[in-house]
C-alpha positions, 0 to 999 in steps of 0.5 A: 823179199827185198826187189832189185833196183832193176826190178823197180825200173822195170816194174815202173816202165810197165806202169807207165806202159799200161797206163799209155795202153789204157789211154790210147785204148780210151780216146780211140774207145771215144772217137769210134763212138762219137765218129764212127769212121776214124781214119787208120793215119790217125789211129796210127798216130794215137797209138803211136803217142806216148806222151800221157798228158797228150794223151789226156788234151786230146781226150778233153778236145774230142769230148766236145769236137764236132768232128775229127778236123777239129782234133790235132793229134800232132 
């Protein structure tokens, strides 16, 4: 079965879609375990961000954070 060139987008966009999801759902997965009390501005901004390198600089800071002030999410 030959796919159309709009299934390929489509599939692609979905990828990157889930692979976004799956680092937001991480870092937050992260910083509710190492803080317990993450304020909901800044689970907003994390869910809000799409950028997956972004995503992956913040994971690495909040791997060694002390506390939330230490980790720009903008």
């Amino acid at each position: 079965m030959q796919e159309s060139p709009f299934y390929e987008v489509v599939l692609q966009r979905g990828i990157a879609q889930g692979e976004t999801r799956a680092k937001q759902a991480t870092l937050l997965k992260l910083l509710h375990h190492q803080f317990q009390n993450v304020p909901e501005t800044m689970i907003t901004q994390i869910r809000a961000l799409q950028d997956t390198e972004q995503l992956d600089a913040i994971f690495e800071k909040s791997l060694t954070a002390k506390s939330l002030e230490d980790i720009d999410i903008l």
